[in-house]
C-alpha positions as a Markdown table, in Angstrom:
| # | Residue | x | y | z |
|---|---|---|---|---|
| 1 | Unk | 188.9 | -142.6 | -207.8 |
| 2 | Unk | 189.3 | -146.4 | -206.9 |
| 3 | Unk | 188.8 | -145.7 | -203.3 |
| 4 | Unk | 186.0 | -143.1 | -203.6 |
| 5 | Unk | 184.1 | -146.1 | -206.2 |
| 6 | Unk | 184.5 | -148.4 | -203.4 |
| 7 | Unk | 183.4 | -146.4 | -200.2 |
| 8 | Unk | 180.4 | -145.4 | -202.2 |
| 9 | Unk | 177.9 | -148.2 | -200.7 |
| 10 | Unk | 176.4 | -149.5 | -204.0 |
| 11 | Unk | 174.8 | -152.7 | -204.8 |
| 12 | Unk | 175.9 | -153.7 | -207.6 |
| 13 | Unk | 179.7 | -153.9 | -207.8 |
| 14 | Unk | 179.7 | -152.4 | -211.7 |
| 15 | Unk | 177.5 | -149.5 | -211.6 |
| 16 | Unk | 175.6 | -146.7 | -209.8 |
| 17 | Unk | 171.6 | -146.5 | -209.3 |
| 18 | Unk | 170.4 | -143.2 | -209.6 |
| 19 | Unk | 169.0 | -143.0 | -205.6 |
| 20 | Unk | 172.8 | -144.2 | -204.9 |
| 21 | Unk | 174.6 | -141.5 | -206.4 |
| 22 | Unk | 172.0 | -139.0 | -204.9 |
| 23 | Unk | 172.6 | -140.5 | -201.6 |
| 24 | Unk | 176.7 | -139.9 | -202.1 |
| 25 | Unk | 176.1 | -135.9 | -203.8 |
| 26 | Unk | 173.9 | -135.9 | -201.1 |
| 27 | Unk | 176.3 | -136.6 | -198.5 |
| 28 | Unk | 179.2 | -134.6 | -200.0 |
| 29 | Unk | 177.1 | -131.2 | -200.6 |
| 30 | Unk | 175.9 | -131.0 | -197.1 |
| 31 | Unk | 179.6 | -131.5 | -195.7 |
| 32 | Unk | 180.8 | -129.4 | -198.2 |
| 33 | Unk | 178.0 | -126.4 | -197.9 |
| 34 | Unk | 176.1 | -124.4 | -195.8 |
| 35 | Unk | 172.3 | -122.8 | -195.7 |
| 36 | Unk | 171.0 | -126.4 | -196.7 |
| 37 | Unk | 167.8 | -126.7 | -198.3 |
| 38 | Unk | 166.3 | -129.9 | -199.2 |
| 39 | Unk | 164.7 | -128.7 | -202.0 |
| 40 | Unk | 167.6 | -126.8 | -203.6 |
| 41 | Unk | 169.4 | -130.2 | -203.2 |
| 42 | Unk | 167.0 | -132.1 | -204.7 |
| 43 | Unk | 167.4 | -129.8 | -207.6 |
| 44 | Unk | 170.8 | -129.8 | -207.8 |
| 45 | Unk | 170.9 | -133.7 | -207.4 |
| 46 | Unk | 168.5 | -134.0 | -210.3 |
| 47 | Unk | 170.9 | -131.6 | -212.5 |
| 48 | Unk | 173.8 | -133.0 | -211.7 |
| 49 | Unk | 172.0 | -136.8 | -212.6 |
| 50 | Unk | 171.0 | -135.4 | -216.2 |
| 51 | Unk | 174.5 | -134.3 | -216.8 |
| 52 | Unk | 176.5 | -137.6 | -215.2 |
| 53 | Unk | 174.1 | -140.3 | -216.6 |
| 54 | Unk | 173.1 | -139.1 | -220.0 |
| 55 | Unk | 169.8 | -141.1 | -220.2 |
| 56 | Unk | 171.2 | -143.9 | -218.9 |
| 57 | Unk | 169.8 | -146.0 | -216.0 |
| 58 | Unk | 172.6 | -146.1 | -214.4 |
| 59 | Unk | 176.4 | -144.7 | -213.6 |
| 60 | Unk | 178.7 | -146.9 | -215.0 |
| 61 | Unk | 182.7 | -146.8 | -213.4 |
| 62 | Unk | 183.5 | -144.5 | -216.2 |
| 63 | Unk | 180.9 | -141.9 | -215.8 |
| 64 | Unk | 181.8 | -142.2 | -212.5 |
| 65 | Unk | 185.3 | -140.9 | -212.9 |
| 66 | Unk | 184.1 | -138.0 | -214.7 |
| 67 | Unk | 181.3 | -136.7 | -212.7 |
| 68 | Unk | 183.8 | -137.0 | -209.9 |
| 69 | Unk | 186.5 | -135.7 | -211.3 |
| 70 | Unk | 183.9 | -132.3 | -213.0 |
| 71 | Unk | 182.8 | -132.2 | -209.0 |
| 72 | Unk | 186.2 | -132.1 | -208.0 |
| 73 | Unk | 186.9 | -129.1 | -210.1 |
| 74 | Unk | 184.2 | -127.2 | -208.6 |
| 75 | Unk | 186.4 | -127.1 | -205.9 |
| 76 | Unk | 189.8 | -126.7 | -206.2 |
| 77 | Unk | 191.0 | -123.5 | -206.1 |
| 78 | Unk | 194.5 | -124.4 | -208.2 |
| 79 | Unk | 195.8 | -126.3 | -210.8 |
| 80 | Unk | 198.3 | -128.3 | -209.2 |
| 81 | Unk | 198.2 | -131.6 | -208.4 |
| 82 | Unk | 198.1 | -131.0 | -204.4 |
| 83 | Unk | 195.0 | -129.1 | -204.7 |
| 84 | Unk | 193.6 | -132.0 | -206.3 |
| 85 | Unk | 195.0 | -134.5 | -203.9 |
| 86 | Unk | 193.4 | -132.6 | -201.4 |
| 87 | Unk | 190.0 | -132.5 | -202.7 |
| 88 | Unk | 189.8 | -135.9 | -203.5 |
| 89 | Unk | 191.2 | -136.7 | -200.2 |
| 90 | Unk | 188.5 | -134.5 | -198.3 |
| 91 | Unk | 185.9 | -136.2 | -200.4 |
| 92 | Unk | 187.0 | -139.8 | -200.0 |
| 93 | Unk | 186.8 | -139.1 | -195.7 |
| 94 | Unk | 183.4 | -137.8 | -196.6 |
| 95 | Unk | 181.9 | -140.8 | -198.3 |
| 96 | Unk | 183.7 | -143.4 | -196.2 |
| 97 | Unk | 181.7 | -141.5 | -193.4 |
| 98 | Unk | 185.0 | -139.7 | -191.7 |
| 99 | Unk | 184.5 | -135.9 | -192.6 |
| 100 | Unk | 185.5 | -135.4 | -188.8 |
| 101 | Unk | 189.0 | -136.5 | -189.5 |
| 102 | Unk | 189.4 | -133.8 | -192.3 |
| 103 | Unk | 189.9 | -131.0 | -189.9 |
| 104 | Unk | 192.7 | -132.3 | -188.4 |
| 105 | Unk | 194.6 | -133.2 | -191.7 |
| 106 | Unk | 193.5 | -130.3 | -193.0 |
| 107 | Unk | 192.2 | -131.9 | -195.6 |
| 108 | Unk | 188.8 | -130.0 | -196.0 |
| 109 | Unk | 188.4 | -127.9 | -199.0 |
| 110 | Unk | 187.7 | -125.4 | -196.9 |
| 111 | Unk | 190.8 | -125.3 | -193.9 |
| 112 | Unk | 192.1 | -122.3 | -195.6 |
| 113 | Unk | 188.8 | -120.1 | -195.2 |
| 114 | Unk | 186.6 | -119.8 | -192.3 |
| 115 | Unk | 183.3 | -120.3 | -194.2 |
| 116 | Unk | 181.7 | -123.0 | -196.6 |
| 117 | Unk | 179.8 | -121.8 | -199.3 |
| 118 | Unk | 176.1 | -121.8 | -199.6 |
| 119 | Unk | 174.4 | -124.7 | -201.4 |
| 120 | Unk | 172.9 | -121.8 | -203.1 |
| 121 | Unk | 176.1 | -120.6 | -204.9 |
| 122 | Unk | 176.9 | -124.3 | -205.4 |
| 123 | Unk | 174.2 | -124.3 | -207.8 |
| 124 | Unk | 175.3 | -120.9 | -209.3 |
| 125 | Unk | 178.1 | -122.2 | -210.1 |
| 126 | Unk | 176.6 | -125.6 | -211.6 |
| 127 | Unk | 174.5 | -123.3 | -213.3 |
| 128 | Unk | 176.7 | -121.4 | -214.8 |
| 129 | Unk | 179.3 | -124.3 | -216.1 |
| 130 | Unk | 175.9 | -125.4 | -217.5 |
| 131 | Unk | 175.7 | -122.3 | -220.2 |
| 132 | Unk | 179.6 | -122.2 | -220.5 |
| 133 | Unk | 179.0 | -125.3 | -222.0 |
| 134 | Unk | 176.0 | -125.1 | -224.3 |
| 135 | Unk | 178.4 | -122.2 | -225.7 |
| 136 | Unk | 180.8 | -124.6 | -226.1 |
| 137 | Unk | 183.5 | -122.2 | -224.3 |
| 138 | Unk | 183.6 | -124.3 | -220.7 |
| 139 | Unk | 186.9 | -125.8 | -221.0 |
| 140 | Unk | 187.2 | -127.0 | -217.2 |
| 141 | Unk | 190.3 | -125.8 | -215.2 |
| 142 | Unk | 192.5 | -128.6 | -216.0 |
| 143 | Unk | 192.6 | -127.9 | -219.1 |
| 144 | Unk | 194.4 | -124.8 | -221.2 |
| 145 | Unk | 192.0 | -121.9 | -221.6 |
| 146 | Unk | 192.2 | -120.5 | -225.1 |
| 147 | Unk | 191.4 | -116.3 | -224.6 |
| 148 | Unk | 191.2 | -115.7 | -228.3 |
| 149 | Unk | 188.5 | -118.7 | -228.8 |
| 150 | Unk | 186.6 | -116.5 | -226.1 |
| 151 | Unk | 187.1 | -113.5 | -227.7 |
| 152 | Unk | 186.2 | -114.7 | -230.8 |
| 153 | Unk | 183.0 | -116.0 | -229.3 |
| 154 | Unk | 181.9 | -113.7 | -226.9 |
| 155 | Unk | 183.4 | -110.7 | -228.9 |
| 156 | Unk | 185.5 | -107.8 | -227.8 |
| 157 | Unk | 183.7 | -104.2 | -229.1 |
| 158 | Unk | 186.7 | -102.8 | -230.1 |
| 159 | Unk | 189.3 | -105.1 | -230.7 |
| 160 | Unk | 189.6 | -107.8 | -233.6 |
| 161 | Unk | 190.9 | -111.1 | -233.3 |
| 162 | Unk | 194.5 | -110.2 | -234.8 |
| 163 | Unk | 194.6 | -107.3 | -232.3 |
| 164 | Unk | 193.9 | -109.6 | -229.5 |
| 165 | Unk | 196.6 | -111.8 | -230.7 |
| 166 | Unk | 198.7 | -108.8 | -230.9 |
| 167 | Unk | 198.0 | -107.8 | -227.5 |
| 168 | Unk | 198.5 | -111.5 | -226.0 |
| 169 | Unk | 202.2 | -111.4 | -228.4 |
| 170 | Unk | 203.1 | -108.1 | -226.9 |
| 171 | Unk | 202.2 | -108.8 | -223.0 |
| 172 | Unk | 204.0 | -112.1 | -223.2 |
């Protein structure tokens, strides 16, 4: 996080203007996407602002850590901590401005796959977390999923909560 703070060219040493961290989301989604469209960006940007800064003027260090760490999750694809090594890795290259050394430490988020995704499903997906968490069920991937709180919430037709449990009991 340190590192990523620091590369992030920002004028004042304790927080974030808002055209800063547009300029480093900005950076990182075109790396990190494809089918750019400056619009859809701007969109994003200004969704991703609302969320990170909460009516503040600015991004202080510790909103910093957890809109990168929340962007971060968008990406890894397990929970271990090498996955997340390896996306903070990727993203610190990006905003120090060497994305071209990713690919040969395989690094990149997406090394495995031979395609980005579109900015377009990037904002599905921001979309998405967005109503998980108005419904209070958007846990985040880091932290323990609780099935029966989902259940519970988004109800299952034909099985109660203590048959859920039940299930869950018997299956494990």
């Amino acid at each position: 996080m340190k590192r990523c703070w620091k590369a992030v060219p920002h004028e004042n040493a304790s927080d974030m203007s808002q055209d800063e961290y547009e300029d480093m989301y900005s950076i990182l989604l075109y790396e990190m996407t494809i089918c750019w469209d400056e619009d859809l960006n701007n969109a994003i940007l200004a969704k991703m602002w609302q969320r990170d800064a909460a009516h503040h003027p600015t991004i202080n260090w510790a909103r910093f850590c957890c809109s990168l760490f929340y962007y971060i999750e968008m990406w890894v694809e397990e929970i271990t901590l090498a996955e997340y090594e390896r996306i903070f890795c990727y993203v610190h290259l990006v905003i120090s401005g060497q994305e071209h050394m990713a690919a040969s430490h395989a690094t990149s988020p997406t090394a495995a796959t031979t395609f980005k995704p579109t900015l377009e499903s990037f904002d599905n997906a921001l979309d998405n977390d967005k109503a998980m968490e108005e419904l209070h069920m958007n846990f985040g991937k880091s932290i323990s999923f609780n099935a029966a709180e989902y259940y519970q919430h988004f109800g299952a037709p034909s099985m109660s909560t203590h048959a859920f449990q039940t299930t869950l009991l018997q299956a494990a």
